[in-house]
C-alpha positions, 0 to 999 in steps of 0.5 A: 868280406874276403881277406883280399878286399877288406885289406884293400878297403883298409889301406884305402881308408889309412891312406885317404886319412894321412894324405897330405897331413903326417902323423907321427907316435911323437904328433901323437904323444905331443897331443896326448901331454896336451889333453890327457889332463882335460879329458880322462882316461876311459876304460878299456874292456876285454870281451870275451864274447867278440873275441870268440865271435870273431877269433880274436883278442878284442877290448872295448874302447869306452868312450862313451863313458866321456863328458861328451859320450865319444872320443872326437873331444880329444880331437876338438880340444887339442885342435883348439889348444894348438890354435894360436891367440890370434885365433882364440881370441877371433872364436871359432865355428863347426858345421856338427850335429852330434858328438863333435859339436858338443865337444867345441861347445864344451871345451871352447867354453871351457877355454874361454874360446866363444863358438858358433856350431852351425845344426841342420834344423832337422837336429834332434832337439836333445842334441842341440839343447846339450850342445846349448847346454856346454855353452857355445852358441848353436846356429840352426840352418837348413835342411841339410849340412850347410857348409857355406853359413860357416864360411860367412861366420867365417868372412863376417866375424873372422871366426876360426873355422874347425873344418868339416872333414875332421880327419884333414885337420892335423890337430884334430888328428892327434887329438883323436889318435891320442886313444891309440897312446891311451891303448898302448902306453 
């Protein structure tokens, strides 16, 4: 990929990621103070190997290494942290099969927060036995991602729906950001 396209493609991203919603270091650093006692820090690795490959200075950001095996727990918990009582006490609900998904499970447990995650029936079954397994209440439906049995979870129970684009929720922004202080404070 030519310098011209991939600097295109990446202002393109950085600017669909932001729109509408303000990031700011402070959202950030508030975000980082907010979660950095739950969630630990993981480890950031030097590879000599990548760097060679690609001539430059590349770490490895560790998150595997993580409870829920990645970084989208620092953007569920802070998003469910900044949610007011109100909120917390109606539960909330995520349409998620993977990473996500166990990170609303685990920590809404964790905060006393009940929690549908709605999974395609096609979810493998080690990942909803894990997100079984951290607690929160999993929702087998359809084939595919089924949006509209979050809204009726929603309507019925006045759940706090956790949206499916994870990047236009501002909380859930600063929550996953909150790699980039780990990195560079």
């Amino acid at each position: 990929m030519s310098n011209q396209s991939s600097s295109s493609l990446g202002d393109k991203d950085a600017a669909s990621l932001t729109q509408g919603l303000p990031v700011n270091p402070n959202d950030i650093i508030k975000a980082a103070y907010r979660i950095r006692q739950f969630v630990p820090k993981s480890p950031l690795d030097y590879s000599p190997r990548l760097s060679k490959l690609y001539g430059a200075e590349l770490f490895l950001k560790k998150e595997h290494l993580s409870l829920t095996g990645s970084y989208k727990e620092r953007g569920a918990l802070n998003k469910m942290m900044s949610l007011s009582d109100a909120e917390k006490q109606r539960g909330v609900v995520c349409s998620s099969a993977g990473n996500h998904a166990q990170a609303v499970s685990h920590h809404s447990t964790r905060l006393g927060i009940n929690s549908v995650i709605v999974m395609p029936e096609s979810t493998p079954f080690v990942k909803v036995a894990a997100t079984q397994n951290f607690g929160g209440t999993v929702v087998l439906h359809g084939e595919r991602w089924d949006w509209g049995i979050e809204f009726d979870l929603v309507q019925e129970r006045t759940m706090t729906k956790l949206m499916q684009k994870l990047w236009r929720l501002q909380s859930l922004k600063e929550g996953h950001l909150f790699i980039l202080s780990m990195i560079l404070l």
